[in-house]
N, C-alpha and C positions, 0 to 999 in steps of 0.2 A: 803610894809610890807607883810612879809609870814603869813599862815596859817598854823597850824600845821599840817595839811593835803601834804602841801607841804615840809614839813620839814624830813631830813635823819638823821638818829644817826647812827654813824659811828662808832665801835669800834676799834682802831689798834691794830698793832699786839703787841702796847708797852705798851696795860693798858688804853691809852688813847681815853676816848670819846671825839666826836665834833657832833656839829648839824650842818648839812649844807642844805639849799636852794637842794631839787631836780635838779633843772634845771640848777644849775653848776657843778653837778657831769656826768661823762662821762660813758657811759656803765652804767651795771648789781648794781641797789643796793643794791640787798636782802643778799649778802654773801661778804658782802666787810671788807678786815680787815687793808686798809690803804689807804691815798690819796695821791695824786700828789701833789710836791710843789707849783701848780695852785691852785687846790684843798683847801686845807690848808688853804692858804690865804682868801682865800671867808668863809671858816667856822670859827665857835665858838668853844672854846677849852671850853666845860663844866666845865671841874674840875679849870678851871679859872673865871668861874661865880660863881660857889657854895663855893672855895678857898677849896678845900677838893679833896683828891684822892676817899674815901667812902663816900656817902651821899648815 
């Protein structure tokens, strides 16, 4: 189980957030506007947890 302390919010460049695990993202996270289809997979697509583009 993560901590939110280890946890990344990821905006792309298409709108969409994810929250992903630190430690399976590669490189720089403070300016990221997309992931690797690796990437992706290990995260959580937000606006499918909450079922909402805005919340």
């Amino acid at each position: 189980m993560y901590g939110y302390e280890s946890l990344a919010w990821i905006k792309d460049k298409h709108g969409k957030e994810y929250v992903c695990p630190i430690d399976v993202l590669k490189g720089d996270i403070s300016d990221r506007d997309d992931l690797t289809e690796e990437e992706r997979k290990q995260c959580m697509d937000v606006n499918q947890l909450i079922g909402t583009e805005r919340w």
